[in-house]
Backbone bond lengths (Angstrom), bond angles and torsions (degrees), N, CA, C in turn:
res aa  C-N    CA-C-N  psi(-1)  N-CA   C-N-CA  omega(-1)  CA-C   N-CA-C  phi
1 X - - - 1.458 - - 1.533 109.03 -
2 X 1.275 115.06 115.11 1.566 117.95 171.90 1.605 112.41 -74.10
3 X 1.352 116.06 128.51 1.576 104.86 152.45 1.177 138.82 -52.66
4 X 1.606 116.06 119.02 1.622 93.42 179.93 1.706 122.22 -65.30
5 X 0.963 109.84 13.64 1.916 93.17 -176.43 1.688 80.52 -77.23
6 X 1.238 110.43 -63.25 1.645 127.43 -179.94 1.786 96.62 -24.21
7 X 1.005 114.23 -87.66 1.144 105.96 -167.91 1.586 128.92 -52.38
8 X 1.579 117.84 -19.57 1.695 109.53 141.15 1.139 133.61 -29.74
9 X 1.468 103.98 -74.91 1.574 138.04 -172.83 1.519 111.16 -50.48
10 X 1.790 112.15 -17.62 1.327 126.18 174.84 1.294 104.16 -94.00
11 X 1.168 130.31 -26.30 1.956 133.13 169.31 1.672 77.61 127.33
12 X 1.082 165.39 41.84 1.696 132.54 -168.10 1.793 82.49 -136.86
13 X 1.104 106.49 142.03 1.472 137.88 168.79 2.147 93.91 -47.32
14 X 1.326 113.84 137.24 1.406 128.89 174.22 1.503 108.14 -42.35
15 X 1.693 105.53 -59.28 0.940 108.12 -164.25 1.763 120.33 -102.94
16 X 1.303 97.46 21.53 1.729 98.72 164.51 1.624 125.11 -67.30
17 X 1.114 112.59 135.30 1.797 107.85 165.84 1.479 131.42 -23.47
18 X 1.265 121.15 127.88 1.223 137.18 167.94 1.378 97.87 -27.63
19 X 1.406 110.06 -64.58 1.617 131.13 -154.88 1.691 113.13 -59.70
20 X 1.541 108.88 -54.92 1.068 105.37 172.08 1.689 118.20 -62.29
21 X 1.758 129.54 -55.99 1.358 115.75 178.33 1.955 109.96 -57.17
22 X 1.121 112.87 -55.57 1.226 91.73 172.34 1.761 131.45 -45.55
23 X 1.106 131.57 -29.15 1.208 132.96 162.46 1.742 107.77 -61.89
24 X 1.266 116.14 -52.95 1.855 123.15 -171.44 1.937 99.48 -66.25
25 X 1.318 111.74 -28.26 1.564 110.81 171.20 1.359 102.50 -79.57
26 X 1.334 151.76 -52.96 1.369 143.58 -160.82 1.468 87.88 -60.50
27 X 1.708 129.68 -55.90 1.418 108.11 -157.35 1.420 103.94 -91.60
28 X 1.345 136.88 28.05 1.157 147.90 149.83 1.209 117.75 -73.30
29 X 1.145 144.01 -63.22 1.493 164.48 -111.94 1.649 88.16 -141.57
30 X 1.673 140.52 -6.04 0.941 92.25 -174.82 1.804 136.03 -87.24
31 X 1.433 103.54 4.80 1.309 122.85 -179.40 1.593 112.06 -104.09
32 X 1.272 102.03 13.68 1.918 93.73 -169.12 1.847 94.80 -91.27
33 X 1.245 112.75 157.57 1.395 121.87 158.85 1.690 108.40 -137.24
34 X 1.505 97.53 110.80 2.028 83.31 164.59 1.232 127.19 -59.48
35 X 1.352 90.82 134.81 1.732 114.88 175.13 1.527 107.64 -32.25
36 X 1.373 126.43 -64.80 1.498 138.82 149.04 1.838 102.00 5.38
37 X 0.990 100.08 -75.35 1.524 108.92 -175.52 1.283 116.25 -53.59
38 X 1.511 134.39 -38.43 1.139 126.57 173.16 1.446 123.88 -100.55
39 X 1.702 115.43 -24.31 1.562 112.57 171.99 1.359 104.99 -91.51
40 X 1.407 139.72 -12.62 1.350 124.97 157.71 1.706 88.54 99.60
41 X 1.403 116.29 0.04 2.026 114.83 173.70 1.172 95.65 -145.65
42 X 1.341 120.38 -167.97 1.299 138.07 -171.16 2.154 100.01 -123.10
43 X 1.654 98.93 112.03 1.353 98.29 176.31 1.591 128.44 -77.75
44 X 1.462 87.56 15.56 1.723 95.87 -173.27 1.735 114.82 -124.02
45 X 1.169 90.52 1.90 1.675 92.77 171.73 1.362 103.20 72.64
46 X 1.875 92.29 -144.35 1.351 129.12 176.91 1.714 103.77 -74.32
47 X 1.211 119.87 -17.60 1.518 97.91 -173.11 1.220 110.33 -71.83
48 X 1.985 125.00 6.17 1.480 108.44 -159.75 1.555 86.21 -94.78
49 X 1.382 130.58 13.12 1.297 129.92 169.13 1.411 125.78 -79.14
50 X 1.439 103.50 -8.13 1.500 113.75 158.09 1.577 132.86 -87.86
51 X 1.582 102.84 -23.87 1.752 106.14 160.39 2.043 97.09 -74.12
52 X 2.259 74.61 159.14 1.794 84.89 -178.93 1.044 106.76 -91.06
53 X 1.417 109.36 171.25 1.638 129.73 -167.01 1.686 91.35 -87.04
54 X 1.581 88.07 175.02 1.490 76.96 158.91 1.887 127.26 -103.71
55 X 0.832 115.76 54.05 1.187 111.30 -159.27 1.456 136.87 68.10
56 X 1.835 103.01 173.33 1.737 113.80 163.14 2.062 104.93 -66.29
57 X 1.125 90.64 147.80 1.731 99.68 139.52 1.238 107.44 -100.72
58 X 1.190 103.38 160.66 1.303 139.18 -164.47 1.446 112.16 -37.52
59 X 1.741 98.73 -62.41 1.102 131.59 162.41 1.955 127.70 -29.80
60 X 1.495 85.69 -39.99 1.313 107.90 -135.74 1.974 75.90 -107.12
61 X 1.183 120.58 -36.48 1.549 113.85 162.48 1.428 126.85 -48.84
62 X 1.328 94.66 -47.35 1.731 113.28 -160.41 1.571 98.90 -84.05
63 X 0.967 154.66 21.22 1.343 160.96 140.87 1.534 105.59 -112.65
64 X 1.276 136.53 -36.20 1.754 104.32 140.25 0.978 136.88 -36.92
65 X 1.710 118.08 -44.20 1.279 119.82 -145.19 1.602 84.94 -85.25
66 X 1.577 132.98 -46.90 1.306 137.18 152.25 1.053 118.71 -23.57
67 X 1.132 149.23 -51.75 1.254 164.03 -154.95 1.774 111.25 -92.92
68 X 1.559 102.60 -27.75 1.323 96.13 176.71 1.718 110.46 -109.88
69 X 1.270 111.97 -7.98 1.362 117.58 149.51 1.482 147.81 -52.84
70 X 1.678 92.76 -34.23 1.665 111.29 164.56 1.352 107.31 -89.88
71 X 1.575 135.07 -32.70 1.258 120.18 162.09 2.097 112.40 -41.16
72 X 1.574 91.85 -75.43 1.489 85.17 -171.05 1.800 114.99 -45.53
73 X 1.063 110.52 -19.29 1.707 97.70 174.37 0.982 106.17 -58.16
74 X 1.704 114.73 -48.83 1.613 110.36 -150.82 1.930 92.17 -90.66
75 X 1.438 115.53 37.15 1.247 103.67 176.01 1.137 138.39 30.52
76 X 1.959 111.75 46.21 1.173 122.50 -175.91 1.374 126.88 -83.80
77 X 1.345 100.80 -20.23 1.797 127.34 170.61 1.593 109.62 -94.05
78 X 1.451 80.63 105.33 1.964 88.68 156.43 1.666 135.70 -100.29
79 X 1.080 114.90 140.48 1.377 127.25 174.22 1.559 121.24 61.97
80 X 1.389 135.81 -75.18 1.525 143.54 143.73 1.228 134.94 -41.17
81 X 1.203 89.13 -57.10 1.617 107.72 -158.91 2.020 94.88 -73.33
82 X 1.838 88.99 -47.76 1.324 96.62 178.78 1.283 120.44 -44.00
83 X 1.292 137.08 -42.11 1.651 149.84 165.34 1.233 119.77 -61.26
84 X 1.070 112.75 -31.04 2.072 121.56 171.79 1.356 103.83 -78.76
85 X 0.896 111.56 -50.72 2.002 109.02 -172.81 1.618 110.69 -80.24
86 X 1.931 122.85 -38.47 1.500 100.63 158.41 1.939 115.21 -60.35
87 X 1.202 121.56 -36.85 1.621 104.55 -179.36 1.367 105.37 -63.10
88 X 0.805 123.93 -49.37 1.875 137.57 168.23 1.449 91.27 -31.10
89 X 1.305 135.01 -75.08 1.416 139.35 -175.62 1.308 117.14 -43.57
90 X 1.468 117.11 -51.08 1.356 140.90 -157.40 1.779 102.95 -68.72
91 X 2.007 99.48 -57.53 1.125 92.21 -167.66 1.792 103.23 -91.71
92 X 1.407 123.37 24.93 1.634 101.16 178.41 1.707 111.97 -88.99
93 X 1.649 76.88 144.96 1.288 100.07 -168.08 1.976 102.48 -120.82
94 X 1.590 109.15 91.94 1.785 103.64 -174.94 1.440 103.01 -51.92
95 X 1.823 148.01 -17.54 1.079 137.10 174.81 1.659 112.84 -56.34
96 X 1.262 103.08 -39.27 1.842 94.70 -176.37 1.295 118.07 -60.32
97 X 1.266 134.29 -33.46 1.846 134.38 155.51 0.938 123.24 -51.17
98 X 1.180 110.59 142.58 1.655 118.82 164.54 1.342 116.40 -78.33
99 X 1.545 101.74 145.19 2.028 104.17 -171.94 1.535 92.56 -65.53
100 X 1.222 120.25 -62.89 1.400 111.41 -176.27 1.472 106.17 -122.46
101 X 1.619 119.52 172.02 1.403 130.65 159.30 1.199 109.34 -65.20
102 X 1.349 113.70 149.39 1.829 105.70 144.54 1.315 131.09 -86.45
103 X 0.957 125.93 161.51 1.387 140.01 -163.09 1.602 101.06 -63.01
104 X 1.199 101.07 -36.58 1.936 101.79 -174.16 1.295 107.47 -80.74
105 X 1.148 122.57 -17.71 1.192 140.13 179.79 1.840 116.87 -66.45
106 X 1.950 93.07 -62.29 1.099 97.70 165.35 1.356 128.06 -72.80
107 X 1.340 120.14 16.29 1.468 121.32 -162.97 1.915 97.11 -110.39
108 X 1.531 111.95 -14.59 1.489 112.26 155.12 1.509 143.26 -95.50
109 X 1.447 82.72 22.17 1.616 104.28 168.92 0.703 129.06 -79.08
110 X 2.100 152.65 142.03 0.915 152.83 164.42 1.639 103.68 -42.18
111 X 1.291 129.21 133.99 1.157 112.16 161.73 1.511 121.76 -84.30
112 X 1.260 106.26 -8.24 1.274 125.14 152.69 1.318 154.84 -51.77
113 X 1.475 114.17 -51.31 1.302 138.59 -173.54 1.167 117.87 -141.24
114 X 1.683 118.08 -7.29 0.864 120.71 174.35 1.936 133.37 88.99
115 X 1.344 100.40 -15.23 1.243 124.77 -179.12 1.364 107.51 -81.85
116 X 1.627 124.36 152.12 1.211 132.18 150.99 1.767 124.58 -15.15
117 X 0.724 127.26 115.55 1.914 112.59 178.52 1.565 90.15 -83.77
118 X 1.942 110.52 139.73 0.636 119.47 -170.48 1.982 123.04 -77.61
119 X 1.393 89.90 12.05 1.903 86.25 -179.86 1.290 105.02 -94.22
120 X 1.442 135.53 -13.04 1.408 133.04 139.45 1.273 121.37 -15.44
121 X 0.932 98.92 -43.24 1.840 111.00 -160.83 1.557 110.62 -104.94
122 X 1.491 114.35 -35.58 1.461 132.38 179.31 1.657 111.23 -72.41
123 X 1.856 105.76 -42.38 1.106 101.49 176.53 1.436 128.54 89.35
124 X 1.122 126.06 -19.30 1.585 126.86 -159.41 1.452 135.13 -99.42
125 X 1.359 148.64 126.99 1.299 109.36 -158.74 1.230 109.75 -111.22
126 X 1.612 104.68 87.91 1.772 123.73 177.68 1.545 111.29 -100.61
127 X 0.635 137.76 -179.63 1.440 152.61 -161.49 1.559 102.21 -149.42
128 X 1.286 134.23 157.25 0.823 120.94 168.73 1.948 130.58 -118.53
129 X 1.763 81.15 58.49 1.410 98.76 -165.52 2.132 70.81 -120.72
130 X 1.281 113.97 -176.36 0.937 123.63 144.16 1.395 149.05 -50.65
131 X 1.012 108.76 -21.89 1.931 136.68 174.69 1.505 108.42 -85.92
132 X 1.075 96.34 133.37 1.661 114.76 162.21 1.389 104.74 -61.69
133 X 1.446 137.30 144.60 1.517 143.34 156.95 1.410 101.56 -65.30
134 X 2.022 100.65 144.02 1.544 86.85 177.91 1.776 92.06 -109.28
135 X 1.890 88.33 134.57 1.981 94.96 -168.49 1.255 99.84 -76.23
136 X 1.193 114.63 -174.01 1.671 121.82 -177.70 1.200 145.46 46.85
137 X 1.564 140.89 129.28 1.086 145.44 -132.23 1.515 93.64 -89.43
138 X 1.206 144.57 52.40 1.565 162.65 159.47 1.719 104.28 -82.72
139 X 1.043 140.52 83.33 1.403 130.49 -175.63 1.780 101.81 -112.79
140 X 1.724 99.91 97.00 1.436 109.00 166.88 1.499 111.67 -26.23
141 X 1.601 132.52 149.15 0.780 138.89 173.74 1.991 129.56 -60.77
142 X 1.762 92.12 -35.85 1.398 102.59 177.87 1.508 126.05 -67.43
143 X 2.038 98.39 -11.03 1.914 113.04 -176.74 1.421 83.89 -74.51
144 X 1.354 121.44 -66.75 1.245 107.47 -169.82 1.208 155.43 -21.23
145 X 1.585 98.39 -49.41 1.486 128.04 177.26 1.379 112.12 -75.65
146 X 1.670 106.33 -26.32 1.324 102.69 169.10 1.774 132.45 -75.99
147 X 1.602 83.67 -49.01 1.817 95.16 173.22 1.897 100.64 -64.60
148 X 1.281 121.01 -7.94 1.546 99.21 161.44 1.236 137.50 -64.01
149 X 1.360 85.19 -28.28 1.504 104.47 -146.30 1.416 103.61 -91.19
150 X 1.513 97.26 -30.24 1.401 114.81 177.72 1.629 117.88 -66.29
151 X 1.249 117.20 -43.66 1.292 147.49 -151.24 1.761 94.64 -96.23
152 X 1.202 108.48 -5.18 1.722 118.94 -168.06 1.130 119.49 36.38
153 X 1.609 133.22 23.90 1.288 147.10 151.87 1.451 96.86 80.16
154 X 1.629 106.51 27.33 1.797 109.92 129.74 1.231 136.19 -114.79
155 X 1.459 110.41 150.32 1.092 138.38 157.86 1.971 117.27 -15.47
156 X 1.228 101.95 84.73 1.904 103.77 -170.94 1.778 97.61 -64.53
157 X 1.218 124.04 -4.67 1.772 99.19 178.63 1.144 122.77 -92.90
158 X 1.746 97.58 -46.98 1.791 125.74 -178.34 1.272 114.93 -101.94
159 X 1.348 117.85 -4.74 1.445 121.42 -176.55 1.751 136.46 49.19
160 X 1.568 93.09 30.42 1.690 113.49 178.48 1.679 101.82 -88.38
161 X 0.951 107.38 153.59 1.579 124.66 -141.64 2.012 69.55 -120.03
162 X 1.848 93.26 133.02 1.985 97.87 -166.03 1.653 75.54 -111.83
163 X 1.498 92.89 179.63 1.660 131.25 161.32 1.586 111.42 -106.51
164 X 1.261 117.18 131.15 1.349 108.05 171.21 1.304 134.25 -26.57
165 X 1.070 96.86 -35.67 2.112 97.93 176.73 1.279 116.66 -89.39
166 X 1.794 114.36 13.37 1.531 112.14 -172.73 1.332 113.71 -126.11
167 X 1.492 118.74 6.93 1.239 142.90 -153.69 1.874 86.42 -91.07
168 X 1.430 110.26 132.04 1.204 135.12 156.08 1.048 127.69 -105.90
169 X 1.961 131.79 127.12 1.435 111.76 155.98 1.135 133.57 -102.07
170 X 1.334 126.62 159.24 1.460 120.40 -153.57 1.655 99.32 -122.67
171 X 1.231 119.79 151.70 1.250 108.36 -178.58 2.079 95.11 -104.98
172 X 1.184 117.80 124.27 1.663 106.54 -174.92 1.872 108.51 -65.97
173 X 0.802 113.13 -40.32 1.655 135.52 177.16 1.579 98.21 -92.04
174 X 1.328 119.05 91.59 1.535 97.52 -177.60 1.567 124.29 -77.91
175 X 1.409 115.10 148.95 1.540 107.58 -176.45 1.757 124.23 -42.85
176 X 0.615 105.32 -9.76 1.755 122.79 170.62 1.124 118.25 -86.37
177 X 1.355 135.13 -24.67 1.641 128.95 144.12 1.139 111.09 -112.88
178 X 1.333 138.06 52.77 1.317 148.48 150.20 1.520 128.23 86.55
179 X 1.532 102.04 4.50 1.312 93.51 137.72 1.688 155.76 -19.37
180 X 1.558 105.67 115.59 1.725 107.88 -169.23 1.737 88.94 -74.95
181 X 1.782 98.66 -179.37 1.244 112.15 173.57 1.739 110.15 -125.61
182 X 1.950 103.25 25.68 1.327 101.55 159.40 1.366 147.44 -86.55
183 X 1.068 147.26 121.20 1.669 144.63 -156.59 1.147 97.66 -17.27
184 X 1.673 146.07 -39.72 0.959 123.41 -162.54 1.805 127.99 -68.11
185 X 1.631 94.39 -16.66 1.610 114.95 -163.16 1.829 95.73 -104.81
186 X 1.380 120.08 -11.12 1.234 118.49 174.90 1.435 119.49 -99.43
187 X 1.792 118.97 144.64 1.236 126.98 -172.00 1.165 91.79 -144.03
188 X 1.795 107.85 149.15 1.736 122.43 164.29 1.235 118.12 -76.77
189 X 1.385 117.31 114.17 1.835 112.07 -169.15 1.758 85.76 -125.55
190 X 1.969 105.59 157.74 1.418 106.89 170.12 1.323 98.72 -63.37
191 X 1.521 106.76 -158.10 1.623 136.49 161.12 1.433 112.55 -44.53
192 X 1.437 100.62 -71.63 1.013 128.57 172.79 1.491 155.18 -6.82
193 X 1.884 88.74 -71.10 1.368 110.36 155.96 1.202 135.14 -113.20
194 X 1.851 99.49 23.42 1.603 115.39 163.94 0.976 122.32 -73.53
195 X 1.771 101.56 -23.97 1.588 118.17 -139.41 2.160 76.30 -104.51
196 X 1.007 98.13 -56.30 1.996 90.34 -164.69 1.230 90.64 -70.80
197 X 1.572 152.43 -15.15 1.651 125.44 169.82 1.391 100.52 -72.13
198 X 1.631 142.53 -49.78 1.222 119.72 177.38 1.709 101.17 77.35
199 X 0.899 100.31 -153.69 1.588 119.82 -169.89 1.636 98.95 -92.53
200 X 1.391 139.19 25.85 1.311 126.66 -163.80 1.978 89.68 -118.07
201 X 1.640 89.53 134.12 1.770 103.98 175.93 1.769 95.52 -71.55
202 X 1.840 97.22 129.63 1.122 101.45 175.15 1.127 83.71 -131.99
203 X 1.529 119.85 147.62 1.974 118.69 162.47 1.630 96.28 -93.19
């Protein structure tokens, strides 16, 4: 379930389908990588405290909504506030949350603050070096020879020393969360532990 503030802030009407913005975000997002991932901080500070979160779970409503129910008993809210939080009461509904996030979901979170990272929203696939990222799993022949050579034709997980014909590359950022395909994002891995990292962000 998307939030609708979220789905404003994306250009899409409140009340459009889950189905459709979630589809227009997958082919949005599929070239972005947070900055996070490659400078090892966040280059935006405190301003990522101005993108939205992603919301309550479900869970995680319904003990608010509890929570702000025993306040108003104990008449802890006066005058305003008091009138926003009984309609707040009145109209919650635990169906509008999602039981849980998804994982891709949570994977555009500040790990920081918790907020949206703002290239979600920006969209672009810059780096924040001067260079464009190069997208897609296309790896010129000359990266190769380099991250071999570099990598001394071992294995960066398990550290087994390969044969030319056993040499794997790994993307560290995999192309599926926005991973580039420049030497910097590539490592020599066996068979092995190409095959059990899978699609999972490892630094």
């Amino acid at each position: 379930m998307v939030n609708p503030h979220i789905k404003v802030l994306l250009g899409f009407d409140s009340e459009i389908s889950d189905t459709i913005v979630n589809k227009e975000w997958k082919k949005r997002i599929k070239n972005i990588c947070k900055p996070c991932w490659e400078l090892k901080h966040c280059p935006y500070g405190p301003l990522v405290e101005d993108f939205p979160t992603l919301g309550q779970t479900k869970q995680e409503a319904i003990e608010h909504n509890v929570f702000l129910i025993e306040q108003l008993e104990k008449g802890a809210f006066k005058s305003k506030k008091k009138i926003i939080f009984e309609k707040e009461v009145k109209e919650f509904n635990p169906d509008d949350y999602p039981i849980k996030h998804l994982k891709s979901d949570l994977e555009k979170q500040c790990s920081v603050f918790g907020h949206l990272c703002p290239v979600f929203f920006v969209n672009e696939p810059f780096t924040e070096t001067s260079e464009m990222r190069r997208i897609g799993r296309n790896i010129p022949r000359h990266i190769f020879l380099r991250v071999a050579r570099r990598d001394n034709n071992q294995c960066q997980i398990c550290g087994k020393i390969l044969k030319d014909n056993e040499i794997e590359f790994d993307h560290k950022i995999p192309i599926s969360k926005g991973g580039s395909s420049e030497e910097n994002n590539i490592r020599v891995t066996c068979l092995d532990c190409n095959r059990d990292k899978s699609s999972k962000f490892v630094p």
